[in-house]
N, C-alpha and C positions, 0 to 999 in steps of 0.2 A: 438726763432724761428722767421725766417723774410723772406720775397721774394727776391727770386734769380730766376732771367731770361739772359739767354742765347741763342748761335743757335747751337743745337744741329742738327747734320746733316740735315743741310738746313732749320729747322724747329726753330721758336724761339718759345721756352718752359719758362715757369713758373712755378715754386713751391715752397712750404715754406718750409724752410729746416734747421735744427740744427747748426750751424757755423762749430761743427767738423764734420760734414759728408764729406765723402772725395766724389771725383769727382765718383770715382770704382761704391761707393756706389748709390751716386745718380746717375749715368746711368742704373744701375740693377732696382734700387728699385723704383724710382720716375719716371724713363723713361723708364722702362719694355725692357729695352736693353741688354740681355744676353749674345750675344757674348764677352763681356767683363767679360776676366774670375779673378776670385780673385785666387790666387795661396798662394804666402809668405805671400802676404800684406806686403811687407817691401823692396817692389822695386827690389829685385834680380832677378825673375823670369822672368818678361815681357809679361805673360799671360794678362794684364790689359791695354796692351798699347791702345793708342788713339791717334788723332793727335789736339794739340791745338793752332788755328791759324798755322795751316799747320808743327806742331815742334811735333815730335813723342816725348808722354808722360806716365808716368808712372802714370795711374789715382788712384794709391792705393797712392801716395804717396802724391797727390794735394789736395789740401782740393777743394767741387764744390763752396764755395764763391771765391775763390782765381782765377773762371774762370768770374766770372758776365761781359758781354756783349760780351766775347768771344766766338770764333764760335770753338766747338768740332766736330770732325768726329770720328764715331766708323766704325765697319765692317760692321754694318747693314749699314751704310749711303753708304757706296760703293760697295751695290749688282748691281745696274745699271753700272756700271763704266765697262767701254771695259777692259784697265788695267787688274784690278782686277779680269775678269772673265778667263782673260789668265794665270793669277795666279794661279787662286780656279783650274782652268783645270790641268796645271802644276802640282801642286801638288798630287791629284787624279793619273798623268798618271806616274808620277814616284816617289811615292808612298811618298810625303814627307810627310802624315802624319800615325799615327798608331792610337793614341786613342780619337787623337783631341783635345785633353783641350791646347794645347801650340797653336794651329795652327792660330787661330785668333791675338794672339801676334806676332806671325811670319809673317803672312800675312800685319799688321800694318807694322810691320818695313818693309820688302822690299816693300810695298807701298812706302813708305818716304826714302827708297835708292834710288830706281827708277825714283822717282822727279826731282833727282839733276844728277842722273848717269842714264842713261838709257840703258848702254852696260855695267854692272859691269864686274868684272873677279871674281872668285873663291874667291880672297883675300878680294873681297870689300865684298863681301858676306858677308863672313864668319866676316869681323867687322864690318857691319849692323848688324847681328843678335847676335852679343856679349853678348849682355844681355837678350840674351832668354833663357830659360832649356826647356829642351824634355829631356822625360826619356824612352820614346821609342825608335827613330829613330838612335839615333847614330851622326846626324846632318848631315852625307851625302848624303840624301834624298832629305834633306830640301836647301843644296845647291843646290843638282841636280834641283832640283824643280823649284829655283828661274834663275838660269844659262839657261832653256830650257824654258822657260817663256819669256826670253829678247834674246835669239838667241846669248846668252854671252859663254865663253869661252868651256863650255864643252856643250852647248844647238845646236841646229841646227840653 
C-alpha cells in the first residue's frame, strides 16, 4: 500500500491505495464519488467513463496509480458546468434516460464529443457513444437528447 495523489475534479486528493485498485474503484470508494457506475468491469459497457487529462476513460479498466499527478474529472466535477446542465436538461426533456445506471457514462462521452465537435450530426453521436450500453432506451433517446442539447441535426 503507498500514497497516490492526484486532481480529482479540481480538487488534489491523497490516499493510500493497493497498486491494483483500479481508478472505478478508487473514485467510488476512497473519493465517495458514485456517479461512477461499475457495470462489466471489463471496459465494454462505458457506465465507468471519466475524462483523464481531458481523454474520455474507461476507469474500470485503469489502474488509479497508473493516474498519479493526473487531473480526473467525473460527473460530480461537472454539476456547475453551463454545458453540462444543458445536457442533464436534454436528456430529462426528451426522455434519454429510463433507469439511469448508463446515463452518467453517456453524459461523460457527449461531454468529450462536444469539446472537439460542438454541432455534432446524428452520425457523430451515435460514434461517440459507441461504447456505451442502455438496456432501456433503445439509444434513440439518447441521440435525441444529445442532438437537442447542441441545437444539432434533429435538436432546435
Amino acid at each position: 500500500m503507498k500514497s497516490l495523489t492526484l486532481t480529482v475534479n479540481a480538487e488534489t486528493v491523497t490516499h493510500v491505495i493497493e497498486d491494483r485498485t483500479s481508478l472505478a474503484d478508487f473514485l467510488r470508494e476512497d473519493c465517495d464519488l458514485t456517479a461512477t457506475h461499475l457495470g462489466c468491469e471489463h471496459g465494454a459497457c462505458g457506465a465507468c467513463s471519466v475524462l483523464v487529462d481531458d481523454v474520455l476513460t474507461r476507469s474500470c479498466l485503469k489502474f488509479a496509480r497508473q493516474c498519479e499527478g493526473q487531473t480526473v474529472v467525473t460527473l460530480e466535477g461537472l454539476q456547475d458546468d453551463a454545458d453540462m446542465e444543458v445536457l442533464k436538461a436534454a436528456f430529462h426533456e426528451k426522455h434519454g434516460l429510463q433507469c439511469g445506471f448508463c446515463t452518467p457514462g453517456m453524459l461523460m462521452s457527449a461531454c468529450a464529443l462536444l469539446e472537439t465537435n460542438p454541432k455534432p450530426d446524428a452520425e457523430a453521436v451515435r460514434a461517440a457513444l459507441v461504447g456505451n450500453l442502455c438496456r432501456c432506451t433503445g439509444y434513440t433517446q439518447i441521440i435525441e437528447s444529445v442532438l437537442d442539447a447542441t441545437g444539432g441535426a434533429d435538436g432546435n
